[in-house]
Legacy VTK file of the C-alpha trace (Angstrom):
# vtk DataFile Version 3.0
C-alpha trace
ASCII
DATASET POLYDATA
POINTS 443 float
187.399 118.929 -12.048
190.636 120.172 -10.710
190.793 124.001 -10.158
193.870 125.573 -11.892
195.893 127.934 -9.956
195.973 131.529 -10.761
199.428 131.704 -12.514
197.748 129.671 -15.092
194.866 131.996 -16.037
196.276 134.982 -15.049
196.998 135.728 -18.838
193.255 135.052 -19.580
192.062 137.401 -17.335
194.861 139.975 -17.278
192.208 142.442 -18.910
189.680 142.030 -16.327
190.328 145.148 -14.152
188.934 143.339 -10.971
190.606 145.736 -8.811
190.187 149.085 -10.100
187.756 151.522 -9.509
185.845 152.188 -12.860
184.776 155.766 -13.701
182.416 154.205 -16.557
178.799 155.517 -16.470
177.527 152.088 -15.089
177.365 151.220 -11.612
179.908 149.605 -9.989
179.842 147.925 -6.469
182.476 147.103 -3.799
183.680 143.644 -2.954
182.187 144.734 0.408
179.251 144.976 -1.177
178.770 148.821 -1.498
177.711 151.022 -4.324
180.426 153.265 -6.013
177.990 155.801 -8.105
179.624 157.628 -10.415
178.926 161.110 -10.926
178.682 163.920 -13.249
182.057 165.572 -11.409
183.705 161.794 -12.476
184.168 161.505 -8.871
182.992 157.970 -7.530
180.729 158.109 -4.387
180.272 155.302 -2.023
177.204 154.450 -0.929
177.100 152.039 2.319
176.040 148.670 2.074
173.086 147.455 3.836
173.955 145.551 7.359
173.860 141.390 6.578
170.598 140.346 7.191
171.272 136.740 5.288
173.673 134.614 4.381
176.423 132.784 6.259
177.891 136.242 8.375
174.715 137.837 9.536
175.231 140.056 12.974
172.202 141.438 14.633
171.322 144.313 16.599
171.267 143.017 19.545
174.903 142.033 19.121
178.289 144.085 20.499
178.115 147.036 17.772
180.755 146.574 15.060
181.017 150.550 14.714
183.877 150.031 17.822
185.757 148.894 14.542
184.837 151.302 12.588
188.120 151.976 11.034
187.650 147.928 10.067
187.046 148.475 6.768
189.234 147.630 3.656
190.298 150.074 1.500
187.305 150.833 -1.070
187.709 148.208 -4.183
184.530 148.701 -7.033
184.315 145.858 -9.245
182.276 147.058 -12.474
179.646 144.475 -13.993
181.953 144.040 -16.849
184.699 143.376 -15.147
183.120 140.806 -13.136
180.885 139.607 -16.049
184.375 139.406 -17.998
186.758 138.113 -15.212
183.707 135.491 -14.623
183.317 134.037 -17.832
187.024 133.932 -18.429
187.638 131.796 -15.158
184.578 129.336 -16.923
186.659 129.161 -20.197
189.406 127.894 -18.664
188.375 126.487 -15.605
184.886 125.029 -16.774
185.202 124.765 -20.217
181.718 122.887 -19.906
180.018 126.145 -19.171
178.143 128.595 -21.085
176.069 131.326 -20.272
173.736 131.824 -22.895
171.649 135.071 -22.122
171.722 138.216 -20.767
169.730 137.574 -17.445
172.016 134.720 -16.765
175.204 137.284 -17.503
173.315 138.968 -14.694
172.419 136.345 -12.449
176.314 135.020 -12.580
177.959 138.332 -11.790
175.870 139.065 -8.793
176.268 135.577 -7.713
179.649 136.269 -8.041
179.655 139.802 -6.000
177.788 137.959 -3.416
179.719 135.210 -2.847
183.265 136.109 -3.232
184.937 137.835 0.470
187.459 139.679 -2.013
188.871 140.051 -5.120
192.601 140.740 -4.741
195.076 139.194 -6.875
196.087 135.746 -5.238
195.679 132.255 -6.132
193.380 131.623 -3.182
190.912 134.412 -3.448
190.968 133.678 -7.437
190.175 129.881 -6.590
187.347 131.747 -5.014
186.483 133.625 -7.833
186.143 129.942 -9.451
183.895 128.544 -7.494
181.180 131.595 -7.040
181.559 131.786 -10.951
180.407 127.439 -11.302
178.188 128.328 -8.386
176.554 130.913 -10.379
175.894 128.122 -13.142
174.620 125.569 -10.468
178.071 123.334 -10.890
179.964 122.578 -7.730
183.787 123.304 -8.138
186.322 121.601 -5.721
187.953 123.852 -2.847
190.119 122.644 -0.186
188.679 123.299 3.651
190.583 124.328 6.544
190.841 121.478 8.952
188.764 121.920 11.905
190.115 122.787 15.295
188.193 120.512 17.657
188.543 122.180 20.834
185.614 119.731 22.300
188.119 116.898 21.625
191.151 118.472 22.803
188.963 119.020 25.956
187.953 116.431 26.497
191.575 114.609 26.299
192.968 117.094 28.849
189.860 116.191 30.762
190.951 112.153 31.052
194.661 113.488 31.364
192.985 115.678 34.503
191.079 113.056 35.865
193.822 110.326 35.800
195.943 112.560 37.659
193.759 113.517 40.382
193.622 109.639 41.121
197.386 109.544 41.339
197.325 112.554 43.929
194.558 111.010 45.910
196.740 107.641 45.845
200.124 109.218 47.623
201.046 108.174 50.179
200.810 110.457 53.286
198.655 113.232 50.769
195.302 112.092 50.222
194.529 114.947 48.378
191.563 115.982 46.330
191.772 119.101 45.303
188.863 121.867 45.733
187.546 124.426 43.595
185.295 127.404 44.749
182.517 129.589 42.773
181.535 132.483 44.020
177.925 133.573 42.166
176.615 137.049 43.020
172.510 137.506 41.728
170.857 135.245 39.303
171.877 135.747 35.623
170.444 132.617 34.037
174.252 132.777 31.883
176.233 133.132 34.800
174.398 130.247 36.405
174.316 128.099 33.110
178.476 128.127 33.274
178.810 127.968 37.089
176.659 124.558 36.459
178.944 123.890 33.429
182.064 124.168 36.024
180.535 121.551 38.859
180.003 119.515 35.734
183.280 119.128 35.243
184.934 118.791 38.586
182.822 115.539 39.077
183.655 114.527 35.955
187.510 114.496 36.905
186.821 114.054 40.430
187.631 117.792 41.689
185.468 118.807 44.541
183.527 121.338 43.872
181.921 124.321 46.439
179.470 127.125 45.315
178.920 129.949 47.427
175.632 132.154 46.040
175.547 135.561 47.074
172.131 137.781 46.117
172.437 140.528 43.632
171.905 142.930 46.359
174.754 141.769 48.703
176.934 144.522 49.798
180.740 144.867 48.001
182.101 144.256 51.919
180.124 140.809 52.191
181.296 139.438 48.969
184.888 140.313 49.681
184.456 138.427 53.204
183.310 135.427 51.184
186.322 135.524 49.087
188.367 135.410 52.328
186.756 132.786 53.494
187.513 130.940 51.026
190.914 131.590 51.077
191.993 130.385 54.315
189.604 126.623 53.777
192.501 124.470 53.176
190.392 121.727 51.565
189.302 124.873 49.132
192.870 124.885 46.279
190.779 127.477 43.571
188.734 130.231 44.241
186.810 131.490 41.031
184.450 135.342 41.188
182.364 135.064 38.284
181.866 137.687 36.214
180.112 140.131 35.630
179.762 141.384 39.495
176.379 143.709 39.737
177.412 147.169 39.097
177.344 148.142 42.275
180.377 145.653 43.504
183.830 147.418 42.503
185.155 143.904 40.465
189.117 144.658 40.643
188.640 144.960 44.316
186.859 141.587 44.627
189.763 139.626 42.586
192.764 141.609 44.303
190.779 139.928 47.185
191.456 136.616 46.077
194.310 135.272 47.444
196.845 134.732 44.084
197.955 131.137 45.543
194.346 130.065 44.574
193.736 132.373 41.481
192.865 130.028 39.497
191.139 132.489 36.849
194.919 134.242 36.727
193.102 137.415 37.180
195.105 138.801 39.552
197.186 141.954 39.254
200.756 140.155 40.507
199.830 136.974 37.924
199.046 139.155 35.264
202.198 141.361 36.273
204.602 138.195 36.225
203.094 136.966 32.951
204.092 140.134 31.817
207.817 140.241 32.614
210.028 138.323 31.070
212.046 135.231 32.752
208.782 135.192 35.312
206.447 132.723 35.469
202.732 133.492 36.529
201.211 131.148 39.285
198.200 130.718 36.867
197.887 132.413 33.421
194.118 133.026 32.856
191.574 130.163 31.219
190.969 131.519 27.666
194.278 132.576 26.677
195.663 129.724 27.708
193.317 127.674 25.578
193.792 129.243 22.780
197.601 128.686 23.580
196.846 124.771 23.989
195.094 124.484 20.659
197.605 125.615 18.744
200.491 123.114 20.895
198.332 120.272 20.941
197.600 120.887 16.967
200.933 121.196 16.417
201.069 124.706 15.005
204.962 126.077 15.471
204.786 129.775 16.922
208.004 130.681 16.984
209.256 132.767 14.658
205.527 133.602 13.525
203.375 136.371 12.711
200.293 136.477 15.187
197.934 138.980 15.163
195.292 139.400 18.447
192.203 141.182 17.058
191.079 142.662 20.566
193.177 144.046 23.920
190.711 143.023 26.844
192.770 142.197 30.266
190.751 139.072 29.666
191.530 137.052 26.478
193.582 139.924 24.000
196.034 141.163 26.567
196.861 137.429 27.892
197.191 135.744 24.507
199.300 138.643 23.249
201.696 138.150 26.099
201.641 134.355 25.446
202.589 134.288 22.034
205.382 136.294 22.969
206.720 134.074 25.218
206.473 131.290 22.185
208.547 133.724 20.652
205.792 134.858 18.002
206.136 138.263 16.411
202.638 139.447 17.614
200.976 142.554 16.884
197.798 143.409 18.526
194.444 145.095 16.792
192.020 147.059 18.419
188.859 149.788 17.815
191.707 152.105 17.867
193.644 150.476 14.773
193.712 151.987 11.430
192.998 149.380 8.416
192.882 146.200 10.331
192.723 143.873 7.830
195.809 144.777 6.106
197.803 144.196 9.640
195.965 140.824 10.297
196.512 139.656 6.544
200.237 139.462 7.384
199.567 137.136 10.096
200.216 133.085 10.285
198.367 133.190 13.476
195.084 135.056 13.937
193.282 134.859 17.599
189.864 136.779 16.991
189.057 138.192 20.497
187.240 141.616 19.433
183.259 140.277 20.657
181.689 141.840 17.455
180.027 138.763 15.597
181.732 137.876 12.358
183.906 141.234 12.435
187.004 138.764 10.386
186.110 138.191 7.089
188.010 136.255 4.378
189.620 139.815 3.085
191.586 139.835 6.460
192.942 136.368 6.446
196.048 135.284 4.750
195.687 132.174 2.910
196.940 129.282 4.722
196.673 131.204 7.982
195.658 129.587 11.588
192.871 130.870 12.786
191.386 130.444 16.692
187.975 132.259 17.109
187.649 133.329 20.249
184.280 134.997 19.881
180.539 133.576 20.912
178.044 136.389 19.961
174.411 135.505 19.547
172.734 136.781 16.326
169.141 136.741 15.252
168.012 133.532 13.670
163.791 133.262 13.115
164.823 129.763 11.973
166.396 128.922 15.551
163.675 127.597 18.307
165.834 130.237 20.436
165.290 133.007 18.191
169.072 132.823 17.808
172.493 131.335 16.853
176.068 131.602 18.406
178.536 132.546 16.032
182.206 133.427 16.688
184.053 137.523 15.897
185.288 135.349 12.593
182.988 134.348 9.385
183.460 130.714 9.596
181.807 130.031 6.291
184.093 132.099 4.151
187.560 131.843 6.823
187.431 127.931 5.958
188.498 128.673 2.745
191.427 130.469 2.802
192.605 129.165 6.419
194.648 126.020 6.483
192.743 125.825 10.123
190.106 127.147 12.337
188.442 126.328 15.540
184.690 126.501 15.227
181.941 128.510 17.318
180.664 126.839 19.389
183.008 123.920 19.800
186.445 125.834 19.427
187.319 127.971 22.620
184.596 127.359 24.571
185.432 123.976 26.173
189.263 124.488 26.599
188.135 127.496 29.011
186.636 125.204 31.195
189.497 122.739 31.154
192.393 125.077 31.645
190.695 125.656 34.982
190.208 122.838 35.834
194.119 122.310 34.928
194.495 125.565 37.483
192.919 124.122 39.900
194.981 120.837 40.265
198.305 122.687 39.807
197.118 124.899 43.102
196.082 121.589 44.754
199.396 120.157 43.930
201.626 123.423 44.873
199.885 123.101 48.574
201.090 120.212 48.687
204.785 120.886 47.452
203.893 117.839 45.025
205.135 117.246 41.192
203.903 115.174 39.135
204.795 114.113 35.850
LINES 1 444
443 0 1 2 3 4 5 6 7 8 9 10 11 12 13 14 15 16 17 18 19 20 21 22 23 24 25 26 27 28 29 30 31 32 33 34 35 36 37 38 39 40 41 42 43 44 45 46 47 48 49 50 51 52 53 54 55 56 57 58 59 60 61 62 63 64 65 66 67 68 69 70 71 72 73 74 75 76 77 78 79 80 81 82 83 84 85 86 87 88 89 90 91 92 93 94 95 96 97 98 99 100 101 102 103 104 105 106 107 108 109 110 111 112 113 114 115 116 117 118 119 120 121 122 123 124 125 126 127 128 129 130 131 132 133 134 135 136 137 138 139 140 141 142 143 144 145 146 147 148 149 150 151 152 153 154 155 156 157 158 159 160 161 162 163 164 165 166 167 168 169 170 171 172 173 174 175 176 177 178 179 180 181 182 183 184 185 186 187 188 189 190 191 192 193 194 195 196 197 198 199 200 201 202 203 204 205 206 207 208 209 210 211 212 213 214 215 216 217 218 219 220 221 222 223 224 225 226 227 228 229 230 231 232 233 234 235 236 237 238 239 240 241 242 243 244 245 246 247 248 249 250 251 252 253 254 255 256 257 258 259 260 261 262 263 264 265 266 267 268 269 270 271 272 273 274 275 276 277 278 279 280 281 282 283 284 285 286 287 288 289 290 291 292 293 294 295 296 297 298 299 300 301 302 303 304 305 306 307 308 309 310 311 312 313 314 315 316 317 318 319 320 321 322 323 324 325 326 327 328 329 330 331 332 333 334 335 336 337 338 339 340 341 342 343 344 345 346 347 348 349 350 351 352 353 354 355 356 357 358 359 360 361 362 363 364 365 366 367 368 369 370 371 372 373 374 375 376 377 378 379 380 381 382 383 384 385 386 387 388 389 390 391 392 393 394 395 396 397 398 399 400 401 402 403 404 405 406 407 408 409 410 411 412 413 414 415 416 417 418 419 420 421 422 423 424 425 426 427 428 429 430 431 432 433 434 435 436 437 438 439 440 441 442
């Protein structure tokens, strides 16, 4: 049954104060799903929601604490059970004509239903359609909704992969170059995460033919030692890319150990002078780092226009946020950048076409940030408690994927999105330094 859009039933529904907040004796709650108590004063008080311990946007303790966005949260919006009740069963009379809700615990059942799964309740056509379907859902009917198409960054990945691979061949094939071109790994102590994606890397340098070296360094190993390895490095001429990974033990001074690097092989585009040129306009970086350019190769090879957007970057690390901000801009976006410091982010990131989620607090980005028909590349990959998991836990991005697919037009998905295109921007790096040694372009 098709969905009619909100102009339609606007007029049936007009009287539903869905966004008001209610001094009525009754209870009300927030579309954040927090208690506004009224009291005898007829001031409303809000009483904090319990964290998500269910449902599609669960976060977990043991997750980057979401309080670093504490100024996150929307302005306060109570719903009243009879608005909800009335707004609900107006949206079935028009909608779902079908539908009836015959007693009072089913009144009940439907509104919370409603409460829990609706993001927001603002007045558009897409967070009505939403409205729609929690109200059917509520009555065990399915209504349609469009999906955001997925972002498959696996797939993308894997095509710049073969592109990677094919071209390697060519360089190997010139005459009077013979080239191959090298990329280094420098792992300090044993974190089983730091080893998983140093294995990921070798992975993929024999899967495009890059040769790969590893050079493991103990946890203990002085700050002088690992910078002599970096050196090393630097002046093997079969070695083109020269990769620290992070994190460094706490006793190694990190920004020391990349400055060390030398930036003709900074592959990671860590490096001060990159990040400096990337920064200035009519420069142009040696390498610009993995991530950001990712997230900057999604959106090209999905054919998302920048220029002349509005981008929001939820997050400022000199890692991802920083980067991608500074790419945008050069693909003349209009980019504004969110951060713990920011005050009511979702009303700055629901002006954006282009949201790149980059904060590391598990489904921080819900649906009541997110303009409708928005792009949306998660760069997150937090793990959250899941008894259901045989790891005890599930990776989900900084964005709630289950409600953003609604109201994007499209999202990359966690894991899946990101992820992979980190690995093969570096590898892309890598054969960009081998060919610059060389003085070699190809096409």
């Amino acid at each position: 049954m098709k969905v009619p859009s909100f102009g339609s039933l606007r007029s049936s529904v007009k009287s539903a104060p869905m966004l008001l907040n209610l001094s009525s004796r009754s209870s009300s709650f927030c579309a954040g799903g927090a208690a506004v108590v009224p009291a005898k004063d007829g001031v409303n008080r809000r009483i904090a929601a319990a964290p998500h311990t269910a449902g599609p946007c669960v976060t977990s303790s043991h997750s980057p604490d979401a309080s670093r966005f504490s100024n996150a949260a929307s302005p306060t919006r109570s719903i009243s059970r009879s608005a909800v009740t009335s707004a609900a069963a107006a949206a079935r009379g028009a909608a779902f004509p079908a539908l009836r809700i015959s007693s009072s615990s089913q009144r009940s059942r439907a509104w919370q239903n409603v409460l829990k799964r609706l993001p927001t309740l603002e007045t558009s056509q897409k967070s009505f359609q939403a409205l729609l379907v929690a109200a059917a859902a509520a009555e065990g009917e399915t209504a349609p909704a469009n999906e955001a198409a997925l972002i498959d960054g696996k797939a993308i990945a894997e095509e710049i992969k073969r592109e990677i691979a094919a071209e390697v061949k060519r360089l190997q094939a010139l005459p009077g170059a013979h080239l191959t071109p090298g990329l280094a790994v420098v792992l300090v102590g044993d974190r089983k995460d730091s080893q998983s994606y140093v294995r990921m890397k070798k992975a993929a340098c024999a899967e495009t033919g890059i040769t790969s070296f590893g050079v493991d360094l103990p946890a203990d190993v002085s700050e002088e030692e690992v910078v002599a390895a970096v050196k090393e490095l630097n002046d093997n001429p079969d070695v083109h890319g020269v990769l620290v990974q992070l994190p460094l033990p706490k006793h190694i001074n990190a920004e020391r150990v990349l400055s060390a690097v030398s930036i003709d092989k900074d592959v990671d585009g860590f490096h001060p002078i990159n990040i400096g040129q990337l920064a200035m306009a009519g420069r142009k970086p040696l390498f610009v780092p993995c991530t950001p350019k990712g997230c900057i190769e999604l959106l090209i090879r999905s054919k998302v226009p920048m220029e002349g957007k509005r981008a929001v970057v939820i997050g400022r690390s000199n890692i991802v946020g920083t980067p991608a901000a500074m790419l945008l801009q050069r693909n003349n976006a209009t980019v504004t950048v969110v951060h713990s410091r920011t005050k009511d982010p979702p009303s700055i990131t629901r002006e954006a076409d282009i949201v790149i989620a980059a904060a590391g607090v598990p489904n921080l980005v819900r649906a009541n940030w997110l303009k409708p028909g928005c792009v949306v590349i998660d760069v997150g990959i937090n793990p959250v408690d899941d008894p259901s998991s045989k790891r005890g836990y599930r990776l989900v991005g900084d964005v709630c994927f289950e409600e953003a697919k609604h109201i994007a037009s499209a999202i990359t998905p966690v894991p899946g999105g990101v992820g992979p295109m980190t690995i093969a921007m570096l590898l892309s790096n890598t054969l960009e330094a081998a060919k610059r040694s060389k003085g070699v372009q190809l096409e």
